[in-house]
N, C-alpha and C positions, 0 to 999 in steps of 0.2 A: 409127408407131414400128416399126420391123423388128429385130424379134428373131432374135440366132443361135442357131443349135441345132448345134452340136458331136454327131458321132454316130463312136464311136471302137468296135474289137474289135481281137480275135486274129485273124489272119490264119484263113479256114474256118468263122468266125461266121457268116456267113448275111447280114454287114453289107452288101453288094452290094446283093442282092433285096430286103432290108428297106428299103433308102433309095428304089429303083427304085419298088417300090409306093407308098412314100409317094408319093415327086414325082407317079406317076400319078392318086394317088387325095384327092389335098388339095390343095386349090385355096392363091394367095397365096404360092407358095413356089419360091425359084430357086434354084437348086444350084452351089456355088462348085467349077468344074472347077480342081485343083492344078493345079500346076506340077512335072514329075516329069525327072530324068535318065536315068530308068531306059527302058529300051527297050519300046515296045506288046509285049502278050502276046496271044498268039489273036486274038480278034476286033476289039479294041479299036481303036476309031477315034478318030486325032488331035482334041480339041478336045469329044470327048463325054467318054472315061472321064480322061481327064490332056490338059495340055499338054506335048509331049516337047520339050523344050528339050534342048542341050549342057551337058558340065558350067562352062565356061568362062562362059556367057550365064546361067545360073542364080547362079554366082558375082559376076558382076558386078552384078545383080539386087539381092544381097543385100549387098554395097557398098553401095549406092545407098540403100538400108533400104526396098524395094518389099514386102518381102514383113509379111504381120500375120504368119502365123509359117514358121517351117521348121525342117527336120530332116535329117540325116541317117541312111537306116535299110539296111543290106544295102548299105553301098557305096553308096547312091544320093541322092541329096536330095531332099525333096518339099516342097510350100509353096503358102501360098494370098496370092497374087498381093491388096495391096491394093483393087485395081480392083473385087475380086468384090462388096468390103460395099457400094462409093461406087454400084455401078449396082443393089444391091437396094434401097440407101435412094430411087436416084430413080426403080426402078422401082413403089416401094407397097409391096415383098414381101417374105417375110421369107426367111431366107439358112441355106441348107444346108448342113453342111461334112463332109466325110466324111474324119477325120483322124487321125491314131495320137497315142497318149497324153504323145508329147513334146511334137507341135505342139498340142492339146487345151490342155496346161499354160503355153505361151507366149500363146496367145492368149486364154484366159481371164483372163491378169494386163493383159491389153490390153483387156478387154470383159466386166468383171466380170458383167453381165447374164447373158453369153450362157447360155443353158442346156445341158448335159452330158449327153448315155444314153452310156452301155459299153453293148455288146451280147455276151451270155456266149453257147457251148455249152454242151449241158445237163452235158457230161465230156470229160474229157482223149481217152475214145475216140472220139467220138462227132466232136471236133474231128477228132481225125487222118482219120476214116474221110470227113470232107468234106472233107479237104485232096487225101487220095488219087482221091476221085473227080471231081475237077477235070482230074487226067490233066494237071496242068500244070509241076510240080517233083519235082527229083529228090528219093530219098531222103533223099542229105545236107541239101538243103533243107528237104523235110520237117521232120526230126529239127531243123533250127537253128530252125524257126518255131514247135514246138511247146514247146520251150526257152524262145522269148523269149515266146510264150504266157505261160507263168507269170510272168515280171516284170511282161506288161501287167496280167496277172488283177489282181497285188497294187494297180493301182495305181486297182481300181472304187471306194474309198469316198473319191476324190476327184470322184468327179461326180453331179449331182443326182439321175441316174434308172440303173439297172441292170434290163434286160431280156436274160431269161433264152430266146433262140431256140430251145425244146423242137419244136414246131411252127409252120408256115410262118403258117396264117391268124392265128390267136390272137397272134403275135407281132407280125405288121402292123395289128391289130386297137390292140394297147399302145402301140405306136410312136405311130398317128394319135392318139392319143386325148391323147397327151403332149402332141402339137403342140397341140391344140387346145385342151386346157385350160390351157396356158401362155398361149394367146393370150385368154383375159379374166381372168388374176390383174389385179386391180386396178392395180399400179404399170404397165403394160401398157398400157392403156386409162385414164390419167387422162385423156388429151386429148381422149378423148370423154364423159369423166364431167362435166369442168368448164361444159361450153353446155350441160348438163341442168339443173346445180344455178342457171346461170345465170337461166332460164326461174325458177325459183322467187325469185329475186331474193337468191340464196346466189352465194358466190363459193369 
């Protein structure tokens, strides 16, 4: 069974790094790269951190009803392309989404299962002071992200797990731990509970 894991922040959360370590440090798990209009930023390499599509090709896309969910956020639209879930269910593995809390909310009434973290700052400073030391938006940007910050904060007791990013290790440390104990709740693993009970001559 492949499980999703929805992982949503504020723009300066730490949400980047925190998914980066997981992928590198937990086996069984592929990472759903969106679909974005918006243009690469720094170092970002087509097809690792986004798909950069046109906005006309993203449009058509979602005519067609390709995408599990999408959004529009800052002028731009971003979306996770259905293809991501169909090649983690044939790959075995379970499926990473790294999504803002519009697309979080569409796709959750699409995959009741999937499981939810918000990833918070420990403060409204402590955000902006990682916004600014990205060296990548201007002020006015800044100030709009720290703005819509507060609409996303409100919207953490809609998902199952909220992880507070005080510190780098401890918080990758919470992250894994989510994964992993998500993966033997019981509705999770019937399929392998049933050829044990089987052996005892239980169905």
């Amino acid at each position: 069974m492949t499980t999703v894991f929805i992982i949503s922040a504020p723009s300066g959360s730490g949400k980047s790094t925190l998914v980066n370590r997981l992928m590198a440090e937990v086996e069984g798990l592929t990472f759903s790269v969106s679909c974005t209009t918006r243009a690469p930023r720094g170092s970002e390499v087509p097809g690792q951190a986004y798909d950069f599509i046109d906005r006309s090709e993203f449009e058509r896309r979602i005519a067609a009803d390709e995408f599990l969910e999408h959004a529009e956020v800052f002028g731009n639209y971003y979306g996770t392309h259905s293809s991501a879930l169909d090649k983690a269910k044939a790959a075995g593995k379970d499926l990473v989404l790294d999504i803002d809390v519009q697309g979080a909310a569409q796709l959750k009434k699409r995959i009741p299962d999937a499981v939810t973290i918000f990833i918070l700052a420990p403060s409204r400073e402590i955000l902006e002071q990682r916004l600014r030391a990205r060296s990548q938006d201007s002020d006015e940007t800044i100030r709009r992200r720290l703005n819509d910050a507060m609409g996303e904060i409100r919207n953490y007791g809609q998902y199952d797990y909220v992880l507070v990013n005080e510190n780098l290790e401890p918080a990758v440390e919470s992250l894994k731990s989510i994964v992993r104990a998500e993966r033997v709740r019981r509705v999770r693993v019937e399929e392998k509970i049933r050829p044990i009970l089987a052996t005892f001559g239980q169905e």
